[in-house]
N, C-alpha and C positions, 0 to 999 in steps of 0.2 A: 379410609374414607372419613371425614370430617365429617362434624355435626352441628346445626348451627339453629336454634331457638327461629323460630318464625319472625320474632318481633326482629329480630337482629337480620335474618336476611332481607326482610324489608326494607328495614332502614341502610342495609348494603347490595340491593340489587344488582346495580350496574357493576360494582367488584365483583362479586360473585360469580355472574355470568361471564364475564371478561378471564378468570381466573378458572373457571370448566373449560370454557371454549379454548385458553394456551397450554392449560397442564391437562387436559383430558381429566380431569377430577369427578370422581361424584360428591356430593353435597347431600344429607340424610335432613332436614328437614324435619322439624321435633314441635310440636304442640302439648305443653303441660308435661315436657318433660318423653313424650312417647313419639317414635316417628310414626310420619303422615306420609311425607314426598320424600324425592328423591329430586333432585337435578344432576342431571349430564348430559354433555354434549348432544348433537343430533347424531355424529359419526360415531360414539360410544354406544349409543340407543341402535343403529343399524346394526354393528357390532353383535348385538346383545340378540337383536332379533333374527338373523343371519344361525346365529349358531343353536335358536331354539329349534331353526325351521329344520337341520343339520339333524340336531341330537332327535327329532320327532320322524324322521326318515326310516320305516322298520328295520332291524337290525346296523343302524349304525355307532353305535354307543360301542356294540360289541367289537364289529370291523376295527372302529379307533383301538379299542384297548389290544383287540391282538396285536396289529401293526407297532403300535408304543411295546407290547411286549416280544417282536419281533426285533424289534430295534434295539430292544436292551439285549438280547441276546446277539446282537450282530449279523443278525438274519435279514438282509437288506443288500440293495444293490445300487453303491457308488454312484453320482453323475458321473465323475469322470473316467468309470467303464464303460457308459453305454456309448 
């Protein structure tokens, strides 16, 4: 993730935005040396909100990790068996 002084994204908004919106980038946004914002895309941001709504589901965090530890163990069933 890049980081880029306020004064400088100012003076380059329309790169900047043009440069989130083709490479999907976040932009950290720094005042006095500390981040303040962030910029990314709108499909990055749904992204982002999508997977809060997911992980806040009661026991889903655990479901993923078995399955991911199902998988490592090859405990899983092919598409092209079913």
């Amino acid at each position: 993730m890049n980081t880029l002084a306020i004064s400088d994204a100012r003076n380059n908004l329309p790169e900047l935005v043009n440069k989130v919106h083709k490479n999907m980038e976040r932009i950290i946004i720094t005042v006095n040396g500390k981040a303040k914002a962030v910029v990314l895309s709108p499909e990055e941001l749904e992204s982002l909100e999508e997977t809060a709504e997911i992980i806040a589901i009661p026991g889903a965090k655990q479901a993923i990790k078995l399955g991911a530890s199902q998988i490592k163990k090859g405990q899983f069933t092919s598409i092209d068996s079913l």
